[in-house]
N, C-alpha and C positions, 0 to 999 in steps of 0.2 A: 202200148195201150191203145185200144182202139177207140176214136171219134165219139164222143157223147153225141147222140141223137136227138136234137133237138124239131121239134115241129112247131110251126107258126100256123096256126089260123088265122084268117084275114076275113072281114066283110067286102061284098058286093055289092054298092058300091060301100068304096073305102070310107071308115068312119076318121074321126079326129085319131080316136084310141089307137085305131090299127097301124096310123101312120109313124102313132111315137113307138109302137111296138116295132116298127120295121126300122126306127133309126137308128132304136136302143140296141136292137141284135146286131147290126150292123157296125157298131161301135163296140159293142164286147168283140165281134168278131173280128175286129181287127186287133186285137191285143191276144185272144186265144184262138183263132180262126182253127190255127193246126189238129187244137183238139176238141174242135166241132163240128159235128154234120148237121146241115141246117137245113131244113126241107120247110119252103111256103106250101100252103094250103091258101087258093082263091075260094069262097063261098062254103055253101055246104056240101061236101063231097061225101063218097064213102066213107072213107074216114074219120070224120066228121061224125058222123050217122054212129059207125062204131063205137065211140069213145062217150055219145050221148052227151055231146058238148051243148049245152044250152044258150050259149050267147059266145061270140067274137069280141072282140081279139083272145085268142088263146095262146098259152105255150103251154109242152108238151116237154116235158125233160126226162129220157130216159122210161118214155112208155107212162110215165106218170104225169095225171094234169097237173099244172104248179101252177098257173095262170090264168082266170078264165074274166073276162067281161072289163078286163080292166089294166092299164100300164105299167108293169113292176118299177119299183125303183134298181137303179142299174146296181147296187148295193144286193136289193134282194134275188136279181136274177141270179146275181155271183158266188151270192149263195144257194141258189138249186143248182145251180152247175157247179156246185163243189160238193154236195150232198153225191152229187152222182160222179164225182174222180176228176174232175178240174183240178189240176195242179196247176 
């Protein structure tokens, strides 16, 4: 199975939000790493711009927003990455 795609947005400079968003992913990812491709996003980029994300910290699970303006609990990340084939 290939890599669930996850994306991070982050704010410029870094908000509170964004920092627990980067610990949270970083802690699932040590327990699923294998089956996840993690891409940060700094600021507003193209991508960004694409997807019409309105506000930072975001995750992006699988091409779909699942997160936007705010810190999932590591509970509910685990469940958009199971939505999308997290075993």
């Amino acid at each position: 199975m290939d890599p669930i795609k996850v994306e991070v947005f982050l704010s410029v400079p870094a908000c509170s939000g964004g920092v627990a968003v980067r610990r949270l992913i970083n802690e699932v990812a040590e327990t699923y790493g294998g089956q996840m491709d993690v891409v940060y996003h700094q600021g507003r980029d193209v991508r960004y711009e694409e997807l019409k994300l309105s506000s930072a910290p975001a995750i992006i699970v699988d091409d779909l927003v699942r997160f936007i303006g705010l810190c999932p609990t590591k509970e509910g990340l685990i469940g958009a990455l199971r939505e999308a084939g997290l075993e």
